[in-house]
C-alpha positions as MATLAB code, in Angstrom:
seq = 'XXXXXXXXXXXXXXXXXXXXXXXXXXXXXXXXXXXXXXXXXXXXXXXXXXXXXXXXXXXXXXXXXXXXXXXXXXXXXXXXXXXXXXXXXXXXXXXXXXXXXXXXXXXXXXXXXXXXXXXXXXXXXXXXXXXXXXXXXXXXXXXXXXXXXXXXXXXXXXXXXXXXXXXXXXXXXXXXXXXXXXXXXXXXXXXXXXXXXXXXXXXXXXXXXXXXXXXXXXXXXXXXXXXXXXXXXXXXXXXXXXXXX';
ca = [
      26.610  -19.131   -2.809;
      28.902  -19.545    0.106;
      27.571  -17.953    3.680;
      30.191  -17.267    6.570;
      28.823  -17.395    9.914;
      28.755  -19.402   12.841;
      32.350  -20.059   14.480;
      34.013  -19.386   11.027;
      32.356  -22.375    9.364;
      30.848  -22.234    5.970;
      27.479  -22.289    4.312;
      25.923  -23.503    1.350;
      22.642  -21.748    0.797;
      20.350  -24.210   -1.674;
      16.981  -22.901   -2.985;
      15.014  -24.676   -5.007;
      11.821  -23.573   -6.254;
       8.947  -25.941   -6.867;
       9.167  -24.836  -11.116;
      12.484  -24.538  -12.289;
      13.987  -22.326  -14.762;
      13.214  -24.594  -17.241;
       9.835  -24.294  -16.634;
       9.111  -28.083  -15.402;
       8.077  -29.271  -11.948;
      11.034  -29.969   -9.130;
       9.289  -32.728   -8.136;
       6.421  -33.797  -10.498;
       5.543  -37.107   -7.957;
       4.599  -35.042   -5.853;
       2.959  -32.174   -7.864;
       3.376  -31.843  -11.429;
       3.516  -28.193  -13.628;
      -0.193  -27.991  -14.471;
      -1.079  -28.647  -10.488;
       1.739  -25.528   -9.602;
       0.322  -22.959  -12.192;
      -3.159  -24.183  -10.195;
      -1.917  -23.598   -7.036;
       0.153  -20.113   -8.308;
      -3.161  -18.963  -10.320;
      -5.206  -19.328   -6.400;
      -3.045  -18.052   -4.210;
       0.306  -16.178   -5.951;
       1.429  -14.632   -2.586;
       1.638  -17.931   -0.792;
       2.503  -19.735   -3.917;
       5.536  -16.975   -4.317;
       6.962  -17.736   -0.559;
       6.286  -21.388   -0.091;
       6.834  -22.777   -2.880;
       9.402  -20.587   -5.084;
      10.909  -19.173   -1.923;
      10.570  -15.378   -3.163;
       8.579  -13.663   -0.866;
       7.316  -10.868   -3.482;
       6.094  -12.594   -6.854;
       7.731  -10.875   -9.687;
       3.749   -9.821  -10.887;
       3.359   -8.538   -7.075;
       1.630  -11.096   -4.400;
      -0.613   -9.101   -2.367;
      -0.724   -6.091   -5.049;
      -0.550   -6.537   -8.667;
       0.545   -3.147   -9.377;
       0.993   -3.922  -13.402;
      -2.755   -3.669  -13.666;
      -2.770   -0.492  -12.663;
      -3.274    2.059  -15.863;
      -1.388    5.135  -15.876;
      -3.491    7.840  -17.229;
      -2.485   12.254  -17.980;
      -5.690   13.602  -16.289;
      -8.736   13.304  -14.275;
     -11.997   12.690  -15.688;
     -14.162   15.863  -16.225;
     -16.780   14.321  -13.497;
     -14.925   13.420   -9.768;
     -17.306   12.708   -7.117;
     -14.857   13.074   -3.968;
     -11.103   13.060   -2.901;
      -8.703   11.957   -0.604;
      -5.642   12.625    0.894;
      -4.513   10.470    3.507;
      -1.606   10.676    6.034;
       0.872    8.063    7.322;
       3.280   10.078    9.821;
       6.874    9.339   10.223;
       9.135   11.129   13.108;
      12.602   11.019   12.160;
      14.297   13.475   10.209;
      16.394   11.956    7.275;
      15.876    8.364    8.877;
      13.564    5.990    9.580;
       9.587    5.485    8.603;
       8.771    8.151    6.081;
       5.987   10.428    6.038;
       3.443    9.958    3.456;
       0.327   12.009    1.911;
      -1.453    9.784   -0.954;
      -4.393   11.589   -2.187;
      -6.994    9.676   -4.548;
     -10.154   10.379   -6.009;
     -13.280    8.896   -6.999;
     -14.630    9.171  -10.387;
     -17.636    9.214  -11.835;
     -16.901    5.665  -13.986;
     -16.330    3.967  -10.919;
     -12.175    3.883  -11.144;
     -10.406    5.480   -8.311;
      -7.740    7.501   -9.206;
      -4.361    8.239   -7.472;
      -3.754   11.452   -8.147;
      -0.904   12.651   -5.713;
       1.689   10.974   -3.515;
       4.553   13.259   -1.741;
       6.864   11.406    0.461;
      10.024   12.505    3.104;
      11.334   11.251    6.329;
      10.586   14.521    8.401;
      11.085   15.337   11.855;
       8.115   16.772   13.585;
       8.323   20.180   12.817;
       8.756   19.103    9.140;
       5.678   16.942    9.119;
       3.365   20.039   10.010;
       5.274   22.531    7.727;
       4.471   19.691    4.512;
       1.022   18.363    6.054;
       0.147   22.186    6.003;
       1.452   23.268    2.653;
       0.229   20.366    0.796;
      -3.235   20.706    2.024;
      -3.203   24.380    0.737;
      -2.430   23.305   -2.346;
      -4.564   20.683   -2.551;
      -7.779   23.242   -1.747;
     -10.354   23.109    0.167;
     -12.360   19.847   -1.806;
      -9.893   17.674   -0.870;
     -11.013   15.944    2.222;
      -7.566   15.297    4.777;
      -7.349   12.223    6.293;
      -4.756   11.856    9.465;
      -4.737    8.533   11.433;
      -5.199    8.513   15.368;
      -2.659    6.315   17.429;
      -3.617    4.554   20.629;
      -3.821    6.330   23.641;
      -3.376   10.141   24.875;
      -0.518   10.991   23.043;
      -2.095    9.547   20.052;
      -5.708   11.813   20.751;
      -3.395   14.827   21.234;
      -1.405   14.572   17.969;
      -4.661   14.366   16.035;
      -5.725   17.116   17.946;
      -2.519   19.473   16.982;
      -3.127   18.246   13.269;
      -6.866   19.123   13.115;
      -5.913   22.711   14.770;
      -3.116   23.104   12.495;
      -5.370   22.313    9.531;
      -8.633   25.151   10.484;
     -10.926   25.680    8.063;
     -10.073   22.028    5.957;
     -12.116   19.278    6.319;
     -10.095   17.200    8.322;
     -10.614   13.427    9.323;
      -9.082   12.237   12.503;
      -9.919    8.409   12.591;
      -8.329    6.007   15.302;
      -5.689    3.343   13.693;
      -7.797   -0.270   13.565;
      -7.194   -3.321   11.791;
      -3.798   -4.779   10.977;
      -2.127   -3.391    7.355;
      -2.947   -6.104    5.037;
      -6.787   -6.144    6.284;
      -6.720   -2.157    5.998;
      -5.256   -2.866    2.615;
      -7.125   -5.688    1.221;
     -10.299   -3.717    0.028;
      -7.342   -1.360   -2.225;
      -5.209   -4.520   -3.281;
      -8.898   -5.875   -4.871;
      -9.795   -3.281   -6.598;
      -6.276   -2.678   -8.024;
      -5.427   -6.537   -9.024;
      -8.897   -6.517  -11.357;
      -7.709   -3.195  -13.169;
     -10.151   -0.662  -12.080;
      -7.327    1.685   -9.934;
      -5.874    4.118  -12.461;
      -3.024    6.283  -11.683;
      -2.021    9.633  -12.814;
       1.348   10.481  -14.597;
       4.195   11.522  -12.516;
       7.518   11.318  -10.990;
       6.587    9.386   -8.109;
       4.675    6.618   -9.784;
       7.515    4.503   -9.709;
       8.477    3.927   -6.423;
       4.681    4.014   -5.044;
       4.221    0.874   -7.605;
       7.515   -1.006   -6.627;
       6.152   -0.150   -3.087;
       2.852   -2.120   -3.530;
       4.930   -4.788   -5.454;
       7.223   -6.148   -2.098;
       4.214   -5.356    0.458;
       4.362   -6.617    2.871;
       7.746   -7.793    2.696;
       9.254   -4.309    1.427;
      11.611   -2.203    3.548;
       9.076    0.585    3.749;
       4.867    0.291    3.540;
       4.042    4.103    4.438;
       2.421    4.621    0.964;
       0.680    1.626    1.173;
      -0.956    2.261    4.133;
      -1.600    6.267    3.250;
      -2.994    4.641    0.145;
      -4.788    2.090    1.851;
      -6.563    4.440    4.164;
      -7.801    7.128    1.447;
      -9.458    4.395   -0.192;
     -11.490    3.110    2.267;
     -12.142    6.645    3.577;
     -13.639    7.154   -0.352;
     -15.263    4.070   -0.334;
     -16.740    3.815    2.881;
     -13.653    2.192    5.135;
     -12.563   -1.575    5.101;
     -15.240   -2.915    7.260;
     -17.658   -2.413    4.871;
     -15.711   -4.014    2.322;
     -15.465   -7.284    4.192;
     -19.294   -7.018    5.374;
     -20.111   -6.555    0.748;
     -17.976  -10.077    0.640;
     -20.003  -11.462    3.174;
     -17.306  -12.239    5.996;
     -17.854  -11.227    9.815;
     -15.902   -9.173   11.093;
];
């Protein structure tokens, strides 16, 4: 496909991915189909940008959202929930706010039970934060991240004030987004994150299917964090798989 740019010159943009549409390998010398599926099988994320030159893998690189199983209720036995905040600022622009809430069952699956979503101006973000966690009751455990600095300790603060009586979590922001996410992208990619029915589950899965590379990431990471705070945060993930941290 032609590309203006430049002075007024034009472009030819060529992309050629390592197996073609045919199936076969672009340059079998080099490596041939049943060293690609190999090299896709190991590592589909990298595989996806470096070597087919699509950043998101159509399965999902990072997140394999299809294995996620989309279920009409809880189980009769959960031992805790979750809701988790990622806070937007602008109203009708910009990062959006998002609540994910998720629960822990007693078979071991963690279930996403909840996700509401808006880009909300500050006095938006506490009228939601505060009607959601009403209706979420008072055994849901809230979640709110704590930015760097003063102004980040004194936002916290206004949410944990605004919030009385809840049992609210304000933990300071650590880690970059794909190690906060990596302990919820492997336990969704083997199947044992199940999801309940509703309007929103498609655009949290296409969400999890582009990150990182997706315009937006706030559910991810409002997912991200109320699964580690269920399952005991991402540094004890990494310490389970025997990596320093």
């Amino acid at each position: 496909v032609p590309v203006a740019g430049g002075n007024g010159e034009v472009w030819e943009h060529l992309c050629l991915s390592a197996i073609q549409e045919d199936g076969s390998a672009l340059w079998p010398a080099k490596h041939n189909i049943q060293k690609l599926k190999q090299m896709e099988q190991a590592a589909p994320y990298v595989f996806a940008g470096q070597y087919r030159q699509m950043p998101s893998p159509p399965a999902g690189g990072f997140f394999k959202p299809d294995n996620i199983e989309i279920v009409d209720a809880l189980p009769a036995d959960v031992v805790k929930q979750v809701r988790a905040w990622d806070f937007g600022a602008t109203e009708n622009e910009g990062d959006f706010t998002a609540g994910v809430r998720e629960a822990l069952g007693a078979d071991g699956f963690t279930y996403i039970v909840d996700v509401t979503r808006g880009q909300l101006g500050p006095d938006n973000v506490n009228k939601r934060l505060k009607q959601v966690t009403e209706l979420d009751g008072m055994g849901v455990t809230v979640r709110i991240p704590q930015d760097p600095g003063q102004a980040g300790k004194s936002q916290a603060s206004a949410f944990v004030k605004l919030l009385a009586g809840y049992d609210v979590k304000a933990k300071p922001v650590s880690g970059d987004k794909l190690t906060r996410a990596q302990p919820f992208a492997a336990q969704v990619n083997v199947g044992n994150v199940r999801m309940l029915r509703g309007d929103w589950n498609k655009d949290f899965i296409e969400e999890l299917r582009n990150f990182p590379n997706g315009t937006h990431d706030d559910q991810v990471d409002a997912g991200s964090d109320a699964f580690n705070e269920l399952n005991g945060g991402f540094e004890a993930f990494f310490a389970d798989m025997g990596f320093a941290r």
